[in-house]
N, C-alpha and C positions, 0 to 999 in steps of 0.2 A: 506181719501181724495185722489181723483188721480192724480198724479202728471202731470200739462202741460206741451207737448212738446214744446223743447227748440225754435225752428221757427213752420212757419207755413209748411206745406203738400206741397213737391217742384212737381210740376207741372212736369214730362218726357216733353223735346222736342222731335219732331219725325227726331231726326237725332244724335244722342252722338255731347256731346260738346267739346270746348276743356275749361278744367276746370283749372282756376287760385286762387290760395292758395293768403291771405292777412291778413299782421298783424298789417298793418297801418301802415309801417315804409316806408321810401323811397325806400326801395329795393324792398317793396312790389309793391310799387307804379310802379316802373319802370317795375315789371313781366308784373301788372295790362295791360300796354302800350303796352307792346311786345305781350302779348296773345294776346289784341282785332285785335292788326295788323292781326295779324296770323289768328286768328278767319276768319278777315272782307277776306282775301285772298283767304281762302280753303270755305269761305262761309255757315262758320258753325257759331254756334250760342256762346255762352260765358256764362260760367256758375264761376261768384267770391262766393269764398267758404273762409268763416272764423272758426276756430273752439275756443270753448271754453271748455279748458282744466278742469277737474274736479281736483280741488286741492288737493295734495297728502296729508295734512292732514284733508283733508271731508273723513272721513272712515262712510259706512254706518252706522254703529252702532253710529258714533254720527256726524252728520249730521249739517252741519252748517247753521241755517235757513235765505232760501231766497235767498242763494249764486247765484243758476243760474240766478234768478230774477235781483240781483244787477251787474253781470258779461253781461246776455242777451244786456241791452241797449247801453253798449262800443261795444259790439261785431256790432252790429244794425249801429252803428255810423260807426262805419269802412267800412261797408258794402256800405254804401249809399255815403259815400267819393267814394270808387272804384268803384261802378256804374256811379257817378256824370264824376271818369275821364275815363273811357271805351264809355259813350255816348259823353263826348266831344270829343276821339280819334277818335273814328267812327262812325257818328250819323247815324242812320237806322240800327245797328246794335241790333240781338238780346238778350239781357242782364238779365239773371236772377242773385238773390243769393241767399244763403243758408247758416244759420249760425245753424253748426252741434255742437253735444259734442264729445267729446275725444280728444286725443294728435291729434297732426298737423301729424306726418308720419302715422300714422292709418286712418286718415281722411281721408286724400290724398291717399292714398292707396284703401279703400274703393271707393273713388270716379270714382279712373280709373276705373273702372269697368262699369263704364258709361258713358262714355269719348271717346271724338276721340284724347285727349294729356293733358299732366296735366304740365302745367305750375307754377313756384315760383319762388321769389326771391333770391340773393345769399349769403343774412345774413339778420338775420330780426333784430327785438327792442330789443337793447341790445345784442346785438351777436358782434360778434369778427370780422372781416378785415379776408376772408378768410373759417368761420364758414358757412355754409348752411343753414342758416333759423332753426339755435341751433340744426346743423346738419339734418335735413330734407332731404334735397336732396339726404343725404347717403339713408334716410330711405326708401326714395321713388326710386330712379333711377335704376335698374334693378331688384326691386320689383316687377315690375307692366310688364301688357302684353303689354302699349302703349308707346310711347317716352313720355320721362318727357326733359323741356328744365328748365334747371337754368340760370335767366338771371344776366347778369352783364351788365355794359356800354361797347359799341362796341368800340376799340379802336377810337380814333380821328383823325388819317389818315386811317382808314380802308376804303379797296377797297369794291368793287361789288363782293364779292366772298365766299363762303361755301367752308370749309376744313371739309374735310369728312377721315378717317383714315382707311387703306386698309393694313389688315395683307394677306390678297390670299387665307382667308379659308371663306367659305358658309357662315361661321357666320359674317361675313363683310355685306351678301347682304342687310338685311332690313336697315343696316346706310346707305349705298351706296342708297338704291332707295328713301329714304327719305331726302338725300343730292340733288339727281337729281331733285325730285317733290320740292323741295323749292326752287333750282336755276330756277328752268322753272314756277315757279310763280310767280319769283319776278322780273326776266331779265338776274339773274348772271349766273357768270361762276363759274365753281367744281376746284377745287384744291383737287386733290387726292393725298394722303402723303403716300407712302409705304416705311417705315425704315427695313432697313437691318443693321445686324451686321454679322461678318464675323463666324463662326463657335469658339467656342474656343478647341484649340486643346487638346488631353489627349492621350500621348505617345510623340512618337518623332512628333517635328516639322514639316509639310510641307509649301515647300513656296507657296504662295498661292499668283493667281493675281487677285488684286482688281477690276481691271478694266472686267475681264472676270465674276469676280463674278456680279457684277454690274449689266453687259450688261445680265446675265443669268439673274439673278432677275428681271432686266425689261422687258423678256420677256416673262416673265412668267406670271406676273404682267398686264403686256398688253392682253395676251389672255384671262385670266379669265376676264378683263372687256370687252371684245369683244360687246358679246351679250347684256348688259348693257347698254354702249354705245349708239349702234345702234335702242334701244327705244329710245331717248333723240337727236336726232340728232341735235335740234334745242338749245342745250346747249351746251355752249363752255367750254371746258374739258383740267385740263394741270394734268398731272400726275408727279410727284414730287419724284423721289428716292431721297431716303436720307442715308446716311450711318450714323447711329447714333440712339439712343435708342430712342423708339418709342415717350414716354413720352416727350423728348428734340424738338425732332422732332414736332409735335403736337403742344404743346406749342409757340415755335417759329413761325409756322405758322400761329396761331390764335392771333398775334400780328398784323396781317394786314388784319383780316376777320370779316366779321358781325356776322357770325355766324361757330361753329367747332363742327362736328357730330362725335358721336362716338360710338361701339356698347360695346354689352353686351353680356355674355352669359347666366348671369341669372340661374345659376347649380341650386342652394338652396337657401334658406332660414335665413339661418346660421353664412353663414361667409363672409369673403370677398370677397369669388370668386364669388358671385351676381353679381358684379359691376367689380371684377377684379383689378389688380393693376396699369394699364394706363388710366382706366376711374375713377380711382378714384380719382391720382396725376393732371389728366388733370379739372377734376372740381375744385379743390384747387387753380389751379395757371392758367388756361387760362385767355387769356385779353379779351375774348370777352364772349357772350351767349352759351352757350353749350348745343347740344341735346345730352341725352344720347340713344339709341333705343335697344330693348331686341332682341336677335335671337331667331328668333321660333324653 
C-alpha cells in the first residue's frame, strides 16, 4: 500500500517567501505577527510551516500504525490558527502552509532554500525562558544562506531604531545592508555599535591612550561605512563606539531597539563557529527580535 504524503503538493509562489516556523505556542504566535509584518513590508508573500516530528521510538522496522494520521490533524490545527492570525495581522496578504515531516531545525533549513527569510519563535511548547524553539534557532541561524530572525517581545520603551553590530571586516556588510533595508522600510534610524577593546599586552607594558585609540578606531570605523552610508542617505545613522566586549555592548543596546542584526560567518557545518560566539550569546540574552544574516 503507498504511503500518503503527509500535506498536500505546496503550490511555488513566483517570488521566495519569507517562511515562519510554528508550534502553536505563544512564541510561535508572536514570530507568526512579526513575519506577516515583515512579509506585508518587503511585499512578499508568507509561507507558515509546521513540522511533524517522526517519533524516535517509530523505528521502520516496527512502525507504529497510523501515527502520521493521528499526529497530521494537530499539526492542521496549528496551521489554520497561524493563518487565521497572519490574515487578521495583514489582510490581503499572501498566505499559504505546509505541514512537512522531520525535526523542526531540518525543516527550517530545508525550507530556506526557498525563502527570502525564515522567521521562528524564541522558545516554543515547553521550552525553557531563554531555550530557541528546543534550541532551533542554534540549528537554523547561520546554517542557512538567508537571515533567519528569532523573535522575542520588543522591549516596552523601545525606540524607532535597528542595532546592527559592526566589527570593520567585509563580513559585517550583508548585516549592515539588511539593518539599512529595514530601517528605510519602516522609517527608523541605524544604531551602529562597534566595540573596541584595548589590545591585551604580552611582554613589557606600554602606556597606552585610550582616548587616541578611540578616535583611531572611529575613524576607521567611519571610513569603511562611508560608501554604505551614502546609498541610504535618507536613513538616519548614529554610530556608537563602545569600549567593551562586543557581546555587552550588543546586548545593552538591544534593550532600547525593535529590532538587533547581527552577522555570521557561517565557516561550517560543525561547530560553533556557524554562528560564532557573540551571535550566539546575543540570541540567548537580547531584549528584543534578533536578525542573525550569513556573509557570503
Amino acid at each position: 500500500m503507498t504511503e500518503q504524503p503527509i500535506s498536500d503538493p505546496v503550490v511555488e509562489p513566483a517570488v521566495d517567501p519569507v517562511v515562519v516556523g510554528t508550534d502553536g505556542s505563544g512564541g510561535a504566535t508572536r514570530a507568526v505577527d512579526w513575519a506577516a509584518d515583515h512579509a506585508a513590508l518587503r511585499g512578499l508573500p508568507l509561507r507558515v510551516v509546521h513540522a511533524v516530528e517522526r517519533l524516535p521510538y517509530d523505528a521502520p522496522r516496527y512502525p507504529i500504525p497510523d501515527s502520521y494520521d493521528r499526529m497530521a490533524p494537530t499539526g492542521r490545527q496549528i496551521l489554520d490558527h497561524a493563518e487565521r492570525v497572519a490574515r487578521d495581522r495583514r489582510p490581503g496578504l499572501d498566505v499559504t502552509t505546509e505541514l512537512a515531516e522531520g525535526r523542526p531545525g531540518r525543516v527550517l533549513r530545508d525550507q530556506a532554500g526557498r525563502a527570502a527569510e525564515v522567521v521562528l519563535g524564541s522558545h516554543g511548547a515547553g521550552g525553557f525562558p531563554g531555550m530557541l524553539l528546543g534550541s532551533v534557532g542554534h540549528q537554523v541561524a547561520g546554517h542557512v544562506a538567508v537571515p533567519v530572525v528569532v523573535v522575542r517581545p520588543a522591549p516596552p520603551d523601545a525606540e524607532a531604531e535597528i542595532v546592527v553590530g559592526f566589527d570593520c571586516s567585509k563580513e559585517s556588510g550583508p548585516a549592515l545592508t539588511y539593518a539599512f533595508e529595514e530601517a528605510r522600510l519602516r522609517g527608523h534610524r541605524v544604531r551602529i555599535v562597534c566595540a573596541w577593546e584595548p589590545p591585551v599586552p604580552y611582554g613589557p607594558v606600554i602606556s597606552t591612550d585610550l582616548d587616541t585609540m578611540r578616535r583611531a578606531a572611529e575613524d576607521y570605523a567611519r571610513g569603511e561605512l562611508e560608501r554604505l552610508q551614502s546609498g541610504y542617505a535618507d536613513v538616519k545613522t548614529e554610530l556608537d563606539m563602545v569600549h567593551d566586549h562586543p557581546v555587552s555592548a550588543l546586548i545593552a543596546a538591544s534593550s532600547r531597539a525593535v529590532l538587533l542584526v547581527v552577522g555570521s560567518h557561517g565557516r561550517n557545518a560543525f561547530t560553533a563557529a556557524v554562528l560564532g560566539s557573540v551571535s550566539r550569546a546575543v540570541l540567548a540574552h537580547a531584549h528584543c527580535p534578533v536578525a542573525v544574516v550569513r556573509a557570503r
